[in-house]
C-alpha positions in Angstrom: -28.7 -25.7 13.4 -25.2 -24.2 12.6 -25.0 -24.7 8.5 -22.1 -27.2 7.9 -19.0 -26.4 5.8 -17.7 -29.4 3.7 -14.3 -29.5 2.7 -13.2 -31.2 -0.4 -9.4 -33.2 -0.4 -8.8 -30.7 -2.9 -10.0 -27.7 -0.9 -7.1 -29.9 2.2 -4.8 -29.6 -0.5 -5.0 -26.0 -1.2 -5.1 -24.8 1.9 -1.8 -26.9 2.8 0.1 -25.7 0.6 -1.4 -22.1 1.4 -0.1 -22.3 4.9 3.8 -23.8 3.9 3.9 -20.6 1.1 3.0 -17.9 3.8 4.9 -19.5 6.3 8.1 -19.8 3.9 7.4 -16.1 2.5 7.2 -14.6 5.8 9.8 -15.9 8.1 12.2 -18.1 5.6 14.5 -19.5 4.6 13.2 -22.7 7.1 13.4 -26.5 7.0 10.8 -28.7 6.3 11.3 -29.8 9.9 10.8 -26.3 10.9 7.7 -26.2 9.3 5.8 -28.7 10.8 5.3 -26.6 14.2 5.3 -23.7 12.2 2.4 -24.3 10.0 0.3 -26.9 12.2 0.5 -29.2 9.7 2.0 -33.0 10.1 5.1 -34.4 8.8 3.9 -36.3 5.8 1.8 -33.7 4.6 5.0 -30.9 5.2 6.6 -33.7 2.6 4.0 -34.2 0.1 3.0 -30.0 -0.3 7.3 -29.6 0.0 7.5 -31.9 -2.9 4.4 -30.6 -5.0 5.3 -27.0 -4.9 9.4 -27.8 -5.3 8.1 -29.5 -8.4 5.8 -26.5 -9.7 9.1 -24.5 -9.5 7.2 -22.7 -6.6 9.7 -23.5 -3.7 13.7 -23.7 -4.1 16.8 -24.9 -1.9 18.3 -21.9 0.0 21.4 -24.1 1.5 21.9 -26.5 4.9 21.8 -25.9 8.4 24.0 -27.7 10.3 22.0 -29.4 13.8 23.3 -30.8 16.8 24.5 -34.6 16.4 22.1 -34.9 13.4 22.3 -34.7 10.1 22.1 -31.0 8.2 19.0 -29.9 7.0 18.0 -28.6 4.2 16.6 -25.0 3.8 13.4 -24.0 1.3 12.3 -20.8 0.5 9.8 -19.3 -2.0 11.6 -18.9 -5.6 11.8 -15.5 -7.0 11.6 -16.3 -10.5 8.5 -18.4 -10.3 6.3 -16.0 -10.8 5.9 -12.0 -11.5 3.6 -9.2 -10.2 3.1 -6.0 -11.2 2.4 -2.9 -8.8 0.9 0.5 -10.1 0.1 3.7 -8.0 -2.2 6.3 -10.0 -1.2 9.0 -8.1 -1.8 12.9 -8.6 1.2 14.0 -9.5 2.3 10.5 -11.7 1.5 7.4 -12.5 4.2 5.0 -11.5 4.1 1.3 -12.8 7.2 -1.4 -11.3 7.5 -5.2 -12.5 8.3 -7.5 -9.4 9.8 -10.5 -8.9 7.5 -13.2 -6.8 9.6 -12.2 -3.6 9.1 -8.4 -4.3 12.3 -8.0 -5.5 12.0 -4.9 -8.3 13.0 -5.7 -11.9 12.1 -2.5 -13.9 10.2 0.7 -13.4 8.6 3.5 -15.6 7.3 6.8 -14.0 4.5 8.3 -16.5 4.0 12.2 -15.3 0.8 13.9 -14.5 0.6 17.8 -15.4 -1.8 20.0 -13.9 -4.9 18.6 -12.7 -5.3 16.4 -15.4 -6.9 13.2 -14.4 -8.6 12.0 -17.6 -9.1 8.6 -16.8 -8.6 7.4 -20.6 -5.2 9.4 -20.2 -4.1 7.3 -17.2 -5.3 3.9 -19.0 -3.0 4.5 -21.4 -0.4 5.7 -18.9 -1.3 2.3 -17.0 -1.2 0.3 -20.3 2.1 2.1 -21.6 3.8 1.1 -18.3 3.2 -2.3 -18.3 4.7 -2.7 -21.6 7.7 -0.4 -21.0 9.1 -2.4 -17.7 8.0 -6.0 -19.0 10.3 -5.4 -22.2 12.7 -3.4 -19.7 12.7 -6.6 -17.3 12.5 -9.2 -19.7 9.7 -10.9 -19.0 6.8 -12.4 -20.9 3.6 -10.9 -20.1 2.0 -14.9 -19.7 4.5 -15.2 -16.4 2.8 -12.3 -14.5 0.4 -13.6 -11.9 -1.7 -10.4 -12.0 -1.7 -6.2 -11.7 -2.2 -4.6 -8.5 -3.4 -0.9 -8.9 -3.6 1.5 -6.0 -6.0 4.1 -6.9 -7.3 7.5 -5.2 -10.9 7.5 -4.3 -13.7 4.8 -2.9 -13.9 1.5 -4.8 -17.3 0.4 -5.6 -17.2 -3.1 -6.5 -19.8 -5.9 -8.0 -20.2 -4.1 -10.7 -20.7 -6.5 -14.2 -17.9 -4.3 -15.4 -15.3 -4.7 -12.5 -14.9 -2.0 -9.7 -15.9 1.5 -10.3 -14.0 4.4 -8.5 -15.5 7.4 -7.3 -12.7 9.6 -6.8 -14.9 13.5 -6.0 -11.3 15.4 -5.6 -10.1 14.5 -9.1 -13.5 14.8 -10.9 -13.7 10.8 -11.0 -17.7 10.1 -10.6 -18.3 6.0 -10.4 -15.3 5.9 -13.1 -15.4 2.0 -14.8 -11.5 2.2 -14.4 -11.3 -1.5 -14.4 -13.4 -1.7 -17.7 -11.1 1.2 -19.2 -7.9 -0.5 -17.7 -8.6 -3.8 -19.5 -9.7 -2.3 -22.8 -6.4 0.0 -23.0 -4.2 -3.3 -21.3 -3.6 -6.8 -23.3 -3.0 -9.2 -21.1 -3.0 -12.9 -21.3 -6.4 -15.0 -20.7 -6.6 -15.4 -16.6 -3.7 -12.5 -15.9 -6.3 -9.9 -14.0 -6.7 -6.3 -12.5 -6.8 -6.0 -8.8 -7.7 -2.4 -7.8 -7.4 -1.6 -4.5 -7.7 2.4 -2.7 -3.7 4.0 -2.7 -3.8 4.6 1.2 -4.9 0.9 2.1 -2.1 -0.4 -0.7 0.5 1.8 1.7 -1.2 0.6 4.6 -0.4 -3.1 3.3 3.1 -2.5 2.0 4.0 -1.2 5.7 2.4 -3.7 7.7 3.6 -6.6 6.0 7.2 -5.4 4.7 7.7 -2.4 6.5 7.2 -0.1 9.7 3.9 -1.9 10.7 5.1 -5.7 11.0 4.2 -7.3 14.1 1.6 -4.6 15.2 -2.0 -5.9 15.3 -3.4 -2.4 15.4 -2.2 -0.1 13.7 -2.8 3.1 11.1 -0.6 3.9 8.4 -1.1 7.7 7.3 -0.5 8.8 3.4 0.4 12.7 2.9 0.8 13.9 -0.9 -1.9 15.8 -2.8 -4.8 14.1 -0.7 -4.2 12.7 2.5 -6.1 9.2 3.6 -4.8 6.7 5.8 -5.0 2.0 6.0 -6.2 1.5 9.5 -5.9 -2.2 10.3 -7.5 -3.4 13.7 -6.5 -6.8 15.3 -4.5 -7.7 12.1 -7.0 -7.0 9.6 -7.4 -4.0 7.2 -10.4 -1.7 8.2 -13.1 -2.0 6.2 -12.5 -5.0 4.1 -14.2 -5.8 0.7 -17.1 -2.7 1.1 -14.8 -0.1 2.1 -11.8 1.1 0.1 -11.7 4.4 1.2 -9.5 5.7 3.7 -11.0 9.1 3.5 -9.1 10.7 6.6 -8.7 13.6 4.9 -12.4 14.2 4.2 -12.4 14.6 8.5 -13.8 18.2 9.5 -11.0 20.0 11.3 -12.4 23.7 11.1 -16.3 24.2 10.9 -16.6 26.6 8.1 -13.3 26.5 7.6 -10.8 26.4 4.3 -12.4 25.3 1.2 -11.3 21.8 0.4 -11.1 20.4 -3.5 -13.8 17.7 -2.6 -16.6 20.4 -2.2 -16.7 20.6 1.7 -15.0 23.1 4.1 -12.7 22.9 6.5 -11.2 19.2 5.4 -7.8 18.0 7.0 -7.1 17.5 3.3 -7.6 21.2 2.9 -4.7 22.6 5.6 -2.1 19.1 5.1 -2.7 18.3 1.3 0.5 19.6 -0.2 -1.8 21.7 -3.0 -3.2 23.3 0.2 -0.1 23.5 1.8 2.0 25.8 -0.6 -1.5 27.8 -1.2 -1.5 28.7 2.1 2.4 29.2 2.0 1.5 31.7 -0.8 -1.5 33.6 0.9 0.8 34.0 4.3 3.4 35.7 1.8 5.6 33.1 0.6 7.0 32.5 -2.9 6.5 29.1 -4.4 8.8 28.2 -7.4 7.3 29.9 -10.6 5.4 27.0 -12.6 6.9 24.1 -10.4 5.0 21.0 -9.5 3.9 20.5 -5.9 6.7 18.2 -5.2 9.2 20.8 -6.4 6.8 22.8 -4.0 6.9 21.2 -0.7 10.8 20.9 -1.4 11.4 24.3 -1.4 8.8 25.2 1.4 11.2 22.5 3.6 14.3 23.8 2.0 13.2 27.6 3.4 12.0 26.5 6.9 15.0 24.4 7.5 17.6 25.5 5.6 20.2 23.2 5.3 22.9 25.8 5.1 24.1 27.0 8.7 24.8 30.4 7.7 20.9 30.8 6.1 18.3 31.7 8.6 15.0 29.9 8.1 12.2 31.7 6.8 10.3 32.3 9.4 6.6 32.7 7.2 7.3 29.1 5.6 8.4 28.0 9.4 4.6 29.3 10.6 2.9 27.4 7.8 5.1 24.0 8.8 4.2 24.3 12.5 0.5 25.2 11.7 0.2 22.1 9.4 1.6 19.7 12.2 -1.1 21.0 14.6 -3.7 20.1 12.2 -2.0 16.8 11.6 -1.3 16.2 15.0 -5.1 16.9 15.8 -6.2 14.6 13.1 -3.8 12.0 14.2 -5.6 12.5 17.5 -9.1 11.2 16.0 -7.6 8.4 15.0 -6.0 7.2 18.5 -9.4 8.4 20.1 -11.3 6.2 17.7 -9.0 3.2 16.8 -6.4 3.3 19.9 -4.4 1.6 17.8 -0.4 0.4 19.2 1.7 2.4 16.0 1.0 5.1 13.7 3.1 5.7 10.5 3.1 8.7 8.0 3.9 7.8 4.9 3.3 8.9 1.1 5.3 11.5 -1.1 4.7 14.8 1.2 4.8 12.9 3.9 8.2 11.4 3.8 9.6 14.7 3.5 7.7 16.9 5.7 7.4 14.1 8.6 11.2 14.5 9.7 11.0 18.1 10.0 7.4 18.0 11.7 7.5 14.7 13.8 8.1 16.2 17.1 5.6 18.7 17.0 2.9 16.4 15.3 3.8 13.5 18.3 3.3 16.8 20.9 0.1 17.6 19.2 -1.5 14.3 18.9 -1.0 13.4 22.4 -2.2 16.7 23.9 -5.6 16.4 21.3 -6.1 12.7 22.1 -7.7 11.2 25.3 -4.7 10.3 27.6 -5.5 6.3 27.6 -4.7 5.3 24.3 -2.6 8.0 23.6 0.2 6.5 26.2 0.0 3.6 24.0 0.2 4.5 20.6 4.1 5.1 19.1 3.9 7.7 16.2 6.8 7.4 13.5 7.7 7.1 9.9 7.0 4.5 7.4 10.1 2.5 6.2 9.3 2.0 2.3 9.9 5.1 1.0 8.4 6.5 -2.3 7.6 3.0 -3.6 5.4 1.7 -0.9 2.4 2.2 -2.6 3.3 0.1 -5.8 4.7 -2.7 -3.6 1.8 -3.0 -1.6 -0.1 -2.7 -5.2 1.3 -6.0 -6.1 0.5 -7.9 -3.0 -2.8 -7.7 -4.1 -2.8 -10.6 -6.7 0.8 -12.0 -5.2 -2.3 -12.6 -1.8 -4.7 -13.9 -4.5 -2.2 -16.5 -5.5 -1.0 -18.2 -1.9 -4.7 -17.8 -1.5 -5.2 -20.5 -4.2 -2.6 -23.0 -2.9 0.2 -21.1 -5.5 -1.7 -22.2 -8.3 -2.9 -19.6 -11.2 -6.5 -19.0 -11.8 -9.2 -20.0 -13.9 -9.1 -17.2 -16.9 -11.4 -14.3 -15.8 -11.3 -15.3 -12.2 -9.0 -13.3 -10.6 -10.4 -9.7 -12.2 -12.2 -7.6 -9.8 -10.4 -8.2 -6.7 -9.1 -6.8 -4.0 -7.6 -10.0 -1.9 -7.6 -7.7 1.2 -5.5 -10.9 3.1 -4.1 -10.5 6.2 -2.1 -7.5 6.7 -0.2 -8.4 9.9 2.7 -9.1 8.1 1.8 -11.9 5.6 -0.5 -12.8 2.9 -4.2 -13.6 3.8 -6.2 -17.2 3.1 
């Protein structure tokens, strides 16, 4: 016999007010008549959930809507102030840390620099730690009104652990790293105010699709380019991979057998011809002259500043030109994997290198990727750019426990129960039950 479920009221209740949050996050300002077809739910409950959460300073009045013969009706939305995230993205060249208002609106920001190949994990707790307290005191904000920490991290999460999750991050020397153990030792924060750690490419991935260039697709893969490369593949509105797999290793793909050595250990890695570290070394073997002691961002800028000068009268430099169009065949064929494996309806680059090297290579990555793929699902996938900019990966960072919290009715945790998670939630476009 099929084992049977049993529902508390209480469990009724939560998941009531669950559905009118999402609903109201996603597509409001709406009515509360508006929300009885929208959410499923009857008229009397709408009321009683409306009234609840109005009265937890959860919901607000967002002004009337005039209706034909009847009387106006009053708009709700979800109230900014009610609540605070934070978003961080340990990246390679920076850690970057941004306070958010419950609607994602950002309040304050700190960027902590990386130098080198310095990823000493105690170094980027403190980074982590010192951010926090730079933009709550920039923002104003006590740290008992955040609702939890999102923290996109490079590497595989390995989670269950009695600490919290371990990372195992092989390109940055990071073997099964207790990050969320070092995190809350170098952090204070209040009793029941928790970690979420989640891999950097699936935090973009989740930014996009619920914010950004991937709302409304249910399939879809959402590419990050900066010193690794990985990519957030989400099939039939649901993140790839769920709680056992944060890794969005794309980059670890073979793309040359015996090929370029890559920084994980392996040869021939995507990682190793479309990482931006690889990309100005190969820049420099081909003959090219990379700023003296600049960092790779500095890099790639002047690598796109040569190839495609913005000056008329400046020809481009036809060695950095090569290295571009070599690197968008590699991308395009990796891209290629991913439409012969997922088929999925939209592709998005994304990430630091990305964003700047995808409006320059975009043509010739779309020509490459269809030619590499099968022809099928290559007529139906749509190859762009992700809309979020430089920040996606922090703002999808703080979905993480904002996910958490309309996954508990709007209602804080017990203390110690919201550490160690990843609240994956539905990445379609709004936060996950």
């Amino acid at each position: 016999m099929p084992e049977r479920t049993h529902r508390t009221v209480r469990d009724l209740r939560r998941a009531n007010r669950t559905a009118v949050l999402q609903r109201l996050y996603s597509d409001g300002p709406m009515s509360r008549q508006a929300l009885v077809p929208a959410t499923g739910l009857s008229s009397g409950s709408i009321s009683n959930v409306v009234a609840e959460l109005i009265e937890d300073g959860l919901l607000e009045e967002a002004g009337m809507l005039e209706s034909d013969g009847g009387r106006p009706r009053t708009l709700l939305r979800v109230a900014p102030s009610s609540g605070y995230l934070i978003g961080v993205d340990v990246g390679e060249t920076r850690v970057r840390v941004e306070l958010f208002d419950l609607t994602l609106g950002e309040l304050a920001r700190a960027d902590l620099p990386l130098s080198g190949d310095n990823y000493d994990v105690n170094l980027i707790a403190r980074h982590v730690g010192a951010g926090i307290a730079t933009v709550l005191r920039d923002g104003g904000i006590a740290p008992d009104r955040l609702l939890g920490v999102g923290v996109g991290v490079p590497g595989i999460l390995e989670r269950g652990r009695p600490g919290g999750a371990v990372v195992h991050g092989q390109t940055i020397g990071w073997h099964a790293v207790p990050l969320e153990a070092l995190l809350r030792e170098a952090v204070e924060l209040p009793a029941g105010v928790g970690f979420f750690l989640n891999n950097g490419a699936k935090a973009l991935g989740r930014a996009e699709m619920w914010f950004g260039g991937g709302r409304g697709a249910k399939d879809a893969v959402i590419v990050l380019l900066g010193s690794g490369v990985g990519a957030c593949i989400v099939t039939d509105g649901v993140i790839h991979g769920g709680e056992r797999n944060s890794a969005g290793e794309w980059g670890h793909l073979t793309v040359s057998v015996r090929g370029r050595r890559c920084r994980c250990g392996a040869r021939g890695c995507l990682e190793a011809y479309t990482g931006s570290g690889a990309l100005l070394e190969r820049w420099r073997e081909a003959g090219g002259r990379p700023p003296e002691g600049a960092d790779e961002e500095a890099g790639v800028t002047a690598l796109v500043a040569a190839a495609h000068p913005q000056e008329a009268a400046v020809p481009p430099d036809p060695v950095a030109r090569a290295v571009l169009d070599e690197t968008a065949e590699y991308l395009g064929a990796g891209i290629s994997d991913l439409i012969n494996l997922f088929s999925p309806e939209r592709i998005l680059i994304g990430g630091w290198a990305g964003l700047r090297l995808g409006p320059h290579l975009l043509p010739a990555v779309r020509a490459h990727a269809t030619a590499y793929a099968l022809a099928h699902p290559a007529g139906r996938v749509t190859i762009g750019m992700g809309e979020l900019g430089p920040d996606a990966v922090t703002v999808g960072a703080a979905t993480l426990p904002l996910a958490d919290f309309f996954a508990n009715g709007g209602r804080r945790r017990a203390a110690g129960a919201a550490t160690g998670c990843s609240a994956e939630g539905d990445a379609s476009g709004r936060p996950g039950s």
